[in-house]
C-alpha positions in Angstrom: 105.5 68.1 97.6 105.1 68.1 93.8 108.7 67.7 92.1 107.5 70.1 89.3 104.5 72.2 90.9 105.7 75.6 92.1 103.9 78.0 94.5 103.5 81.5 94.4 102.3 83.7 97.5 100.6 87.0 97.4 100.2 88.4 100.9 97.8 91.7 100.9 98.1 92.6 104.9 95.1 93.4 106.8 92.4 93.0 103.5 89.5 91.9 104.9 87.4 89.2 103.1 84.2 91.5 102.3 86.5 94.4 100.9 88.2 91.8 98.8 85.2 90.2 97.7 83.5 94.0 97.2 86.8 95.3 95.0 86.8 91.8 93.1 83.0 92.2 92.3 82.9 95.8 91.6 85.6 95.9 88.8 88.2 97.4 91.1 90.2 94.2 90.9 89.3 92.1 88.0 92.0 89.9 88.1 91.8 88.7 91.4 87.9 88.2 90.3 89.3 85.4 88.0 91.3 83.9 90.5 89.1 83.8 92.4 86.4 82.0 90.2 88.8 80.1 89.4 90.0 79.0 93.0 88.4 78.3 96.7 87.6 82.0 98.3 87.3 81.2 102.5 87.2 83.4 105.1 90.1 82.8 107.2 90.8 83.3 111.2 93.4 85.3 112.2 95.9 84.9 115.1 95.3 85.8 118.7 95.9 88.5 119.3 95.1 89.8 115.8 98.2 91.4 115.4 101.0 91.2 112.1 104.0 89.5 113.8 101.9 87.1 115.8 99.9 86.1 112.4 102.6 86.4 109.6 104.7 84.2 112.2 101.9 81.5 112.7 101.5 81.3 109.0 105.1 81.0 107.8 106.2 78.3 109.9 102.6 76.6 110.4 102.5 76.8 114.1 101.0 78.5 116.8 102.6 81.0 119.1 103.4 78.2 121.8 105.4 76.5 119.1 107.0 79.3 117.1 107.4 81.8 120.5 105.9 84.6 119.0 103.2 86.8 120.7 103.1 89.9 120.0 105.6 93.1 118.7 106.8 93.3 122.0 107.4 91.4 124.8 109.4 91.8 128.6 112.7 90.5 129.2 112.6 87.0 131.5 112.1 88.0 135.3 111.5 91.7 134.5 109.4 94.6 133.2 111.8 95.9 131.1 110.2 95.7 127.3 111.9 94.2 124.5 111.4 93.5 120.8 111.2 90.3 119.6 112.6 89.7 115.8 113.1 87.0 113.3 116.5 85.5 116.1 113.2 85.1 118.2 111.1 82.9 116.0 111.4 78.9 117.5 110.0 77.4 114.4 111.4 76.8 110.5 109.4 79.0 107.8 108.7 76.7 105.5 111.2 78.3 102.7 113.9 76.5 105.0 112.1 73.4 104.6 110.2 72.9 101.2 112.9 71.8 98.1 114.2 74.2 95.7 115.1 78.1 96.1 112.5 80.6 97.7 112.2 84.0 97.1 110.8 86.2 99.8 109.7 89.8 99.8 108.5 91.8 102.4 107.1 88.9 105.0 106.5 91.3 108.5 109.0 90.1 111.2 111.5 88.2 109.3 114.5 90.9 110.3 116.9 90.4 110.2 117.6 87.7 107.8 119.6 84.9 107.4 121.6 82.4 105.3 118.9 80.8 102.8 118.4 79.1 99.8 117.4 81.9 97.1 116.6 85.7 98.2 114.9 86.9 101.2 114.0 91.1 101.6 112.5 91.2 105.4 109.5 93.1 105.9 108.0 95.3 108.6 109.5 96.3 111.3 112.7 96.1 109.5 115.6 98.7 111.0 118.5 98.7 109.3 118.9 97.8 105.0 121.9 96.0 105.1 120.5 93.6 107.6 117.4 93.4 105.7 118.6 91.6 102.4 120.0 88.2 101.5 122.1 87.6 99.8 124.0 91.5 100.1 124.7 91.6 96.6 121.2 92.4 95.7 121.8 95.7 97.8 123.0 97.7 94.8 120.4 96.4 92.6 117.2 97.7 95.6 119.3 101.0 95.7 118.6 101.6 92.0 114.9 100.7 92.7 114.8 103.4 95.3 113.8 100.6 97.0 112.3 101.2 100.6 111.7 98.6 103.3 108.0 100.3 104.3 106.0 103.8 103.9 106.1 106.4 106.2 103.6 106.4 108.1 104.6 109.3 110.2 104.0 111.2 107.2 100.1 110.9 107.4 100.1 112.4 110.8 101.7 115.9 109.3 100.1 115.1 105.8 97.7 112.4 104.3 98.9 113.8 100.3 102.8 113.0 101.7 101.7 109.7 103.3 99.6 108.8 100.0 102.8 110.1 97.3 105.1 108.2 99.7 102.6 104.9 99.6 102.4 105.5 95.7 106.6 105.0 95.4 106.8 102.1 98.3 104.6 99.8 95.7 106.2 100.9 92.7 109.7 100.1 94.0 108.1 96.8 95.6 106.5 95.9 92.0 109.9 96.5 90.4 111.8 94.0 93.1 109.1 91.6 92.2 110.0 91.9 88.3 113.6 91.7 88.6 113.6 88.5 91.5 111.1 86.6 89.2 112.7 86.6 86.4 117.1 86.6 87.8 116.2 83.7 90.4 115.6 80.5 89.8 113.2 79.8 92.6 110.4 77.4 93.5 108.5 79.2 95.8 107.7 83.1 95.6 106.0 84.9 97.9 105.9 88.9 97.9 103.3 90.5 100.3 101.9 94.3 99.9 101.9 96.2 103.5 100.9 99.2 102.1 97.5 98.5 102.2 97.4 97.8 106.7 98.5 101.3 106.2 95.9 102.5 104.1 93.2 101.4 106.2 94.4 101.9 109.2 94.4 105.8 108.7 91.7 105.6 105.5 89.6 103.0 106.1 86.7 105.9 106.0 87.9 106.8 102.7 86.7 103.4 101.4 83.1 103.2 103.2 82.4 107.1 101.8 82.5 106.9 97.9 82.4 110.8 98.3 85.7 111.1 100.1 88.8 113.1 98.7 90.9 110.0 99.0 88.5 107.2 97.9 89.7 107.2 94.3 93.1 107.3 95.4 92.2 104.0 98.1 90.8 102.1 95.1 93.4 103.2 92.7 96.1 101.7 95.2 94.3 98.3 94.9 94.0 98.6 91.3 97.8 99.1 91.4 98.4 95.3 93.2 95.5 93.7 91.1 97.8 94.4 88.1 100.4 92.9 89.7 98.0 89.8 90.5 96.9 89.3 86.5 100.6 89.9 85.6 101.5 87.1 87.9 99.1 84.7 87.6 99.5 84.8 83.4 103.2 84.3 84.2 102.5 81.0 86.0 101.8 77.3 84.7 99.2 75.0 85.1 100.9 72.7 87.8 101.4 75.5 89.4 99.7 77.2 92.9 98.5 80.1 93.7 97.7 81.4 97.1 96.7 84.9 98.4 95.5 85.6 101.7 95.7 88.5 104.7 96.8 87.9 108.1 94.1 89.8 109.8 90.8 91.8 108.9 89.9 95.1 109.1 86.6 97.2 110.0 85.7 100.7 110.8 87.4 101.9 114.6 85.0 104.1 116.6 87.4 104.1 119.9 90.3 103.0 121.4 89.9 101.3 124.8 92.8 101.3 127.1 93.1 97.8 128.6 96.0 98.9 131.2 93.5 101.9 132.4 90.8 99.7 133.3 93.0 97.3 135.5 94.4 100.4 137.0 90.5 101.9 137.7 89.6 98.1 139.0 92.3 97.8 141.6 94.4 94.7 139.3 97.6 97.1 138.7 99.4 99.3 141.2 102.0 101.5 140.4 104.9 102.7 143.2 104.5 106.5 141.7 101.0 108.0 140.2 103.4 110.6 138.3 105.7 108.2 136.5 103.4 105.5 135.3 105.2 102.7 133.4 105.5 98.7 133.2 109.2 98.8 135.5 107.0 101.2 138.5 104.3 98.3 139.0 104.1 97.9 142.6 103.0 95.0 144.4 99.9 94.3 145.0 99.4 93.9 141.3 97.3 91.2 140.6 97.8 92.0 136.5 98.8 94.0 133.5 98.8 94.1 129.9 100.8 94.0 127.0 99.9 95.6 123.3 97.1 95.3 122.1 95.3 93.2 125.0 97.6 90.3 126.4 96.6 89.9 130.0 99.6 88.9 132.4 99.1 87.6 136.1 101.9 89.2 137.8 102.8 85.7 139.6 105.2 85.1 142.1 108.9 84.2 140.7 108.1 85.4 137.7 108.0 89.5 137.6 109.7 90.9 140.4 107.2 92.2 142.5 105.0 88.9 141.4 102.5 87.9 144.3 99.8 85.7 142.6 100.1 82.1 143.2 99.2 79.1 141.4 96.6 78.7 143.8 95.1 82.3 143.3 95.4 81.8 139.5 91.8 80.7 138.9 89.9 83.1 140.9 91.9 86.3 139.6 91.4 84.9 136.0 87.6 84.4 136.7 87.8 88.0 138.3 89.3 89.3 135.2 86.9 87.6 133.1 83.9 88.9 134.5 84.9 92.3 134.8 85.8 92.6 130.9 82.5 91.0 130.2 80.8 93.9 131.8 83.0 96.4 129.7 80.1 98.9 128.0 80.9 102.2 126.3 77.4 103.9 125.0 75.9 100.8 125.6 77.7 98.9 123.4 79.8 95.3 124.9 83.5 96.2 124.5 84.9 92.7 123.9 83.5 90.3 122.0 86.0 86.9 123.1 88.0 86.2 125.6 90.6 83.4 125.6 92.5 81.7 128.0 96.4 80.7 127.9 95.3 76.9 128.0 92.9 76.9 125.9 94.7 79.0 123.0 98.2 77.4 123.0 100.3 74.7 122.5 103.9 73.6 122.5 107.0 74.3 124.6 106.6 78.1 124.7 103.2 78.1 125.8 104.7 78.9 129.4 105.8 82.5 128.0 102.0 83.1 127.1 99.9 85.3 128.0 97.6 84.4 130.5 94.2 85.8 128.7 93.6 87.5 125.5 91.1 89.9 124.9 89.6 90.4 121.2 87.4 93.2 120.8 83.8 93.9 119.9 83.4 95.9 116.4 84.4 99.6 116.3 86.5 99.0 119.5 90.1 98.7 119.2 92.3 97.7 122.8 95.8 99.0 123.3 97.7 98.6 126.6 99.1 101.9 127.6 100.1 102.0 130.9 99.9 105.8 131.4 96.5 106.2 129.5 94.2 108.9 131.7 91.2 107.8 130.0 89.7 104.5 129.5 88.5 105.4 125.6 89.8 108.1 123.0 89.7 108.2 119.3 92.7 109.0 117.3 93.8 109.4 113.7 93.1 106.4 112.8 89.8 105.3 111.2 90.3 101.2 111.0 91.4 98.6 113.1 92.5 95.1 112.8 89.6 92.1 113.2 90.1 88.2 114.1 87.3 86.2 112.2 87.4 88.2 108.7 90.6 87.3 106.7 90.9 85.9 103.5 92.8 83.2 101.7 92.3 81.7 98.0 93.8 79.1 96.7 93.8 78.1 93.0 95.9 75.3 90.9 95.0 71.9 93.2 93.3 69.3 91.7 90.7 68.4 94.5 89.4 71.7 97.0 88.7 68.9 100.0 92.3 70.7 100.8 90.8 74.2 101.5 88.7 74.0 104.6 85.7 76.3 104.8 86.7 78.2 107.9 91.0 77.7 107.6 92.7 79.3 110.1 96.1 81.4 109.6 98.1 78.9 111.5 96.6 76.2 108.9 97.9 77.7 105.8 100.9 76.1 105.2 99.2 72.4 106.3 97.2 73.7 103.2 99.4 74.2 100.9 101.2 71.1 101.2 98.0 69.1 101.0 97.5 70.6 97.6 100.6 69.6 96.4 100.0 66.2 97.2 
């Protein structure tokens, strides 16, 4: 990489590449308008599944889940049911902050709690439990205090109260902005990337809010992003000519019409037994279970030697698969397909952890949105929520390289840091 060139990274999480384009076009977020005249604008693939800590993980370190070990927010414990949590301690492969020259600074990257021992500062991101284990080095602890700063919103508050969620939002960015300030200018870095979560939160319960101009919270929605494109022109007039800017989103977004309960249908289609119809969870799977499913729509074979009341063997593998297969093709609600891909372990991942994948992926049709729980008495509800997470509609822009052959036109999330080099060079 360039001696002198430095990078800066603006993550917006979940922004799809249409409302980006929209809010750049409309006047919503001029700034990111000139970036992005001045840049290559693609529409990027996501991970699979299309889910943060799968996708922020792929495109920190470069890899893909059978190389950095990541695949999903949870995962089960080896030769067991029992759920566990994968973190940061999980993550197989090097960001690249651990192996690009010079100091980093990095705030609020999803899944990087707790952190470690680096060169510069690192503030972890989503799902982050406990502050003291969420900062390096712990002498910027006092400092965030004074900030009020807080690791994420609370997004419990929108289900008692959308204006509590909103003010709550409102003070999460303005305490993130004012880390930003202060880390820019006190470190002596090379590489700075800060990433805004607040807006996967914002469309998650609001996306309706931005489709309906009319809507009591649209103004506040756009006023949000307005909020962050500051942030982008106040950044990008800070930074030289050698130097690179890249903003992207690890997943899209569109409008959610229902929730489909993955778990429910391979319940309803004989796959999944349970020992006891009243207590319903992963650790009461009985055998006979051909397979089950993990959040939001990771498909396991419950093999032999691997779970413990495992049955399938290798030799059963292909049928069940082309079982499972056909009976999610079929999937219709109102007359509408419910998935729109389906991928298999082999043909998704590679690299020494691939073993630990999952053994198909579903990725759903627009409007729908899968979920695994176990327990689920109906195979579709709708809940608070008004957007979900897509695959194929990301974003990344890329501006300061001296030849844009280093931007494909259809990158993928995995790709990004690939990228990045090849524009230093």
């Amino acid at each position: 990489m360039s001696e002198n060139m430095r990078t800066v990274i603006i993550g917006l999480d979940g922004v799809p590449f249409d409302l980006l384009r929209d809010l750049a076009e409309s006047g919503v977020m001029p700034n990111t308008a000139s970036v992005i005249a001045d840049g290559a604008f693609r529409k990027m693939l996501s991970s699979i599944p299309e889910v943060s800590s799968v996708a922020w993980s792929s495109m920190i370190t470069g890899k893909n889940p059978g190389e950095h070990g990541i695949y999903g927010f949870t995962d089960l414990f080896p030769k067991s049911y029992n759920m566990r949590f994968p973190n940061y301690n999980d993550l197989k492969a090097q960001p690249f902050w651990e192996r690009w020259p010079g100091k980093s600074v990095i705030i609020n990257v999803p899944s990087t709690y707790p952190v470690r021992h680096m060169r510069g500062a690192h503030i972890s991101g989503f799902v982050s439990v406990d502050m003291q284990k969420s900062v390096y080095p712990s002498a910027l602890l006092a400092e965030l205090e004074q900030m009020d700063y807080r690791l994420d919103v609370d997004s419990q508050r929108a289900h008692a109260s959308m204006d509590l969620f909103l003010t709550d939002l409102d003070r999460t960015l303005d305490a993130r902005i004012k880390c930003y300030r202060y880390l820019w200018d006190s470190e002596n870095w090379k590489t700075f990337m800060l990433v805004f979560t607040g807006t996967d939160r914002l469309m998650h319960f609001l996306w309706d809010a931005y489709e309906d101009k009319d809507h009591k919270y649209h103004k506040l929605l756009l006023r949000h992003f307005e909020k962050i494109d500051d942030v982008i022109g106040e950044i990008a007039d800070q930074m030289n000519d050698d130097d690179l800017l890249v903003m992207l989103s690890d997943h899209g977004f569109e409008r959610l019409d229902q929730d489909v309960y993955v778990n429910y249908v391979l319940r309803d289609s004989g796959f999944l037994r349970f020992k006891d119809s009243h207590k319903i969870t992963l650790n009461t799977i009985a055998p006979g279970t051909k397979a089950f499913a993990l959040d939001p729509a990771r498909i396991y074979l419950n093999c032999k030697d691997k779970y413990p009341c495992g049955t399938v063997t290798q030799d059963q593998r292909e049928d069940i698969l082309a079982e499972l297969e056909e009976l999610f093709g079929m999937l219709q609600l109102d007359g509408r397909k419910v998935i729109s891909q389906m991928h298999r372990k082999e043909q998704t991942y590679s690299g020494p952890f691939s073993e630990n994948a999952p053994d198909l992926v579903l990725i759903p049709a627009g409007g729908f949105n899968l979920k695994a729980k176990p327990n689920a008495p109906v195979l579709a509800e709708k809940d608070i929520f008004t957007g979900k997470h897509t695959q194929d509609s990301a974003f990344l822009i890329v501006r300061g390289f001296a030849d844009d052959s280093c931007v494909p036109e259809t990158p993928s999330i995995s790709r990004v840091v690939s990228i990045i080099e090849n524009c230093h060079n």
